[in-house]
N, C-alpha and C positions, 0 to 999 in steps of 0.2 A: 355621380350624375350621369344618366344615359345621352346617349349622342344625341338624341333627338329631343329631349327635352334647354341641354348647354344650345341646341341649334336655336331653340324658341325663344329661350333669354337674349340669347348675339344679335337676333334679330327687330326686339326690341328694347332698343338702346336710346339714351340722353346724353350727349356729351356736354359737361360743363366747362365752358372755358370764360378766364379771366378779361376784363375789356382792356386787354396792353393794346398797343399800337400794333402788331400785327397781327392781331385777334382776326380780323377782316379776313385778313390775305391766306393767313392758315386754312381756317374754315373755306375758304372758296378753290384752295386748292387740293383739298383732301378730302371733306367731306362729302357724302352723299345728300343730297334732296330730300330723302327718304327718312334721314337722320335727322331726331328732335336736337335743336342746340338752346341749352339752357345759358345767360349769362348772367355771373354774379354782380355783385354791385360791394364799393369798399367805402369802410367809413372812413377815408380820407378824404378819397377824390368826390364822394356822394356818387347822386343818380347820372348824372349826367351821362359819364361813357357808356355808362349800362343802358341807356337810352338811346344814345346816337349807335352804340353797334348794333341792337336789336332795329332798329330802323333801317341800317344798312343791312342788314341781314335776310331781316323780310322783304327789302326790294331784291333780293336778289332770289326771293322764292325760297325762302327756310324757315320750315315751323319754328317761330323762338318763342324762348319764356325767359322773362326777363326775373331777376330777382329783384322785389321790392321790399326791405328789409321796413320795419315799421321804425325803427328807430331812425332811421333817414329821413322820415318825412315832417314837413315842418307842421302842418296842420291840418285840417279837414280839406280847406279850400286846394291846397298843394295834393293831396291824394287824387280830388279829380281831375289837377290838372295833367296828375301823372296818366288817370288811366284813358282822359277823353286824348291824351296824345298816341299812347299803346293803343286803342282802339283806331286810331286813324292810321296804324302803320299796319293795320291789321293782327292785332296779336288776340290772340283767344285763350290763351294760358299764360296764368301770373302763379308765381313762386313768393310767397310772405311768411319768410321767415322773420321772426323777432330782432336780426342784426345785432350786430357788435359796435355801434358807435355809444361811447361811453365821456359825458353825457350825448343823450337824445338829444337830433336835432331840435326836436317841437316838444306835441303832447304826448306822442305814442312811446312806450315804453313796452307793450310787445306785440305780438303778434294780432292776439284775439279782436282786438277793440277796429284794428283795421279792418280782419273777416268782419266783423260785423256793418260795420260801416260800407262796407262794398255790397255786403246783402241789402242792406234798407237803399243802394244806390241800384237796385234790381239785376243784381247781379252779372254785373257786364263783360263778366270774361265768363266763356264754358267751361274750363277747367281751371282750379283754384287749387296748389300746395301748398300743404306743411309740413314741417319737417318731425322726425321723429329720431330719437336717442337711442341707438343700438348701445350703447356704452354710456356708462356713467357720467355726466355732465358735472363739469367742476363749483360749477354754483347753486345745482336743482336738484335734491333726491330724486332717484328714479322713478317713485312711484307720480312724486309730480309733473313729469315728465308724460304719463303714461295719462294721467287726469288731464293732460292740456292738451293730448289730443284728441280726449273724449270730447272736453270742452269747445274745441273747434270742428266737431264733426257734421255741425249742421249748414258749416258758412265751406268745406271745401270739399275737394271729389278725390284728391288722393293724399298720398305720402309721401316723401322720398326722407329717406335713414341717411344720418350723417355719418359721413366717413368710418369705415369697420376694415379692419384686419383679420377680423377671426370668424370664421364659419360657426364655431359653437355657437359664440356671440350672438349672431344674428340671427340663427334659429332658435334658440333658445328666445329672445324679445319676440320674434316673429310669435311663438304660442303666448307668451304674455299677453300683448297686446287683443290675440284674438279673444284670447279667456277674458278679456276686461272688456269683450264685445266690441272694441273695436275693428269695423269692416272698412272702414278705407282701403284700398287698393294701393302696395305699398311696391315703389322701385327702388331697386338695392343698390345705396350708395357703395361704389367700388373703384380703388384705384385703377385707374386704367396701368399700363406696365412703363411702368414712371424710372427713368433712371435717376438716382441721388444725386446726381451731379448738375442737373438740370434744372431737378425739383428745388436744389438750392441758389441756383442762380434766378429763376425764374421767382422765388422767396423776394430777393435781393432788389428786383428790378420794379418790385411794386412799389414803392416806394421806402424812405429812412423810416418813417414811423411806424407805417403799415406791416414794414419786413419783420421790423424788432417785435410789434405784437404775434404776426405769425410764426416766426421762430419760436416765441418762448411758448406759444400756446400749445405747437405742434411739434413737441422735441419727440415723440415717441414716433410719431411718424418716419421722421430721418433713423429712427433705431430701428424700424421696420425694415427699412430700405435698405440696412448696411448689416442686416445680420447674415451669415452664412448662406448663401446661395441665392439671396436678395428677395425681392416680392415679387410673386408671378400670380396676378389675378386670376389666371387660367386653375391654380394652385385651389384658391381660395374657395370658386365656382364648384367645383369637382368637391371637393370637401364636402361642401353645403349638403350636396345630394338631393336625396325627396324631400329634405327640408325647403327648399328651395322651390320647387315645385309642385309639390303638395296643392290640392287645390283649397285646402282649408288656409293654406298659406296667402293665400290674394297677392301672389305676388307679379305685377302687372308686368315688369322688365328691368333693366337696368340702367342705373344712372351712374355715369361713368365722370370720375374725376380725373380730366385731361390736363391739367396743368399747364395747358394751352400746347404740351407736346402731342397735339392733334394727327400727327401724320404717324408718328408711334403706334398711337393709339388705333386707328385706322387700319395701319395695316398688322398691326395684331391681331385684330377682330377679323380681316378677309380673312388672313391666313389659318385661323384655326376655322372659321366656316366652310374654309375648303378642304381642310382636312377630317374634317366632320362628314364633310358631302354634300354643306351644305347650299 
């Protein structure tokens, strides 16, 4: 990948961080203004922190997008009340993915039924995601995968690709997707430069239930992190290439998995922009 194109992705960037207790103080001490922060939501704790940080977040002047996973929410009546309160803290971008609470809170069981539901509610955030599968999902053939986000392409305005290691990988779904016509505008899930030792303690501290599902769902992860010379997303980017930036590729920027090690992550990205030049 040419300098000038890694400078266009570095520059736009999503950090995702988890709502622990010093989610706040991270973010206010590290990040830029400038920088979208996306914040997940966990099916233990529910919406709640995922709502009080994006609240605090935006009083402090930060584009947030909160994650509202559809299996978190109990009903129709609880979906407005989630967005008429996002709307009052100012948020203009909602992330709805399908979530991992097992069972569902309420009625929703995934994703689509909620975009729809927000569309006939006239659509009250400007920008609407979903997520998409650069790798094969343990419960959905790929091709289903690829049909749900044709199926949700009238109710949202982008993409963001779950968690990927491998550059082939994600160029290779990146032409998929387009060939199945879908044009969503897609930001490339990437770890940010995550130390193992971190990334495992930071596991640990989301909670006993929470951690044990995350560990067992994400052991490859940790095998990413511990093989010979470790993960260097700088690695991963460069790989990609014109796949990457290709304009048939729609790819809008990057969405970066901070594992709340936000100041890492931070100045990772100055420092290869300034070696870039840019």
């Amino acid at each position: 990948m040419g300098a000038e194109a890694l400078r266009a992705l570095l520059a736009r960037v999503r950090y995702e961080v988890l709502p622990a207790r010093a989610a706040e103080d991270k973010v206010l001490a590290h990040v830029p203004r400038d920088v979208v922060v996306a914040v997940t939501a966990s099916p233990v704790k529910g919406l709640e922190p995922t709502l009080d940080l994006t609240e605090r977040l935006t009083a402090h002047g930060y584009r947030v997008v909160p994650h509202v996973p559809a299996r978190l929410l109990r009903d129709d009546t609880h979906l407005k009340d989630v967005t008429e309160r996002l709307r009052a803290a100012g948020v203009d971008d909602l992330f709805v993915p399908a979530g991992d609470a097992d069972p569902p809170a309420g009625t929703y069981e995934g994703a689509l039924p909620v975009l729809r539901r927000l569309t006939e509610l006239g659509r009250p955030f400007r920008e609407t995601g979903i997520t998409g599968y650069p790798e094969s999902h343990p419960l959905i053939h790929d091709d289903l995968t690829i049909q749900a986000m044709w199926d949700k392409r009238a109710h949202a305005t982008y993409i963001v690709s779950n968690l990927c290691f491998d550059a082939r990988v994600l160029a290779d779904w990146l032409t998929r997707i387009r060939r199945r016509d879908v044009t969503l505008p897609v930001y490339l899930g990437v770890a940010g430069p995550v130390q193992r030792a971190k990334l495992l303690s930071m596991a640990t501290k989301i909670g006993v239930g929470e951690s044990t599902r995350f560990l067992t769902g994400h052991a490859s992860w940790f095998l990413r992190f511990a093989t010979p010379g470790g993960y260097h997303p700088e690695r991963l980017l460069t790989r990609g290439g014109a796949a990457f930036t290709a304009p048939s590729a729609g790819v809008a920027g990057l969405h970066l998995f901070t594992f709340n090690q936000v100041a890492e992550t931070e100045r990772w990205r100055r420092a290869l922009l300034d070696r870039l030049g840019g």
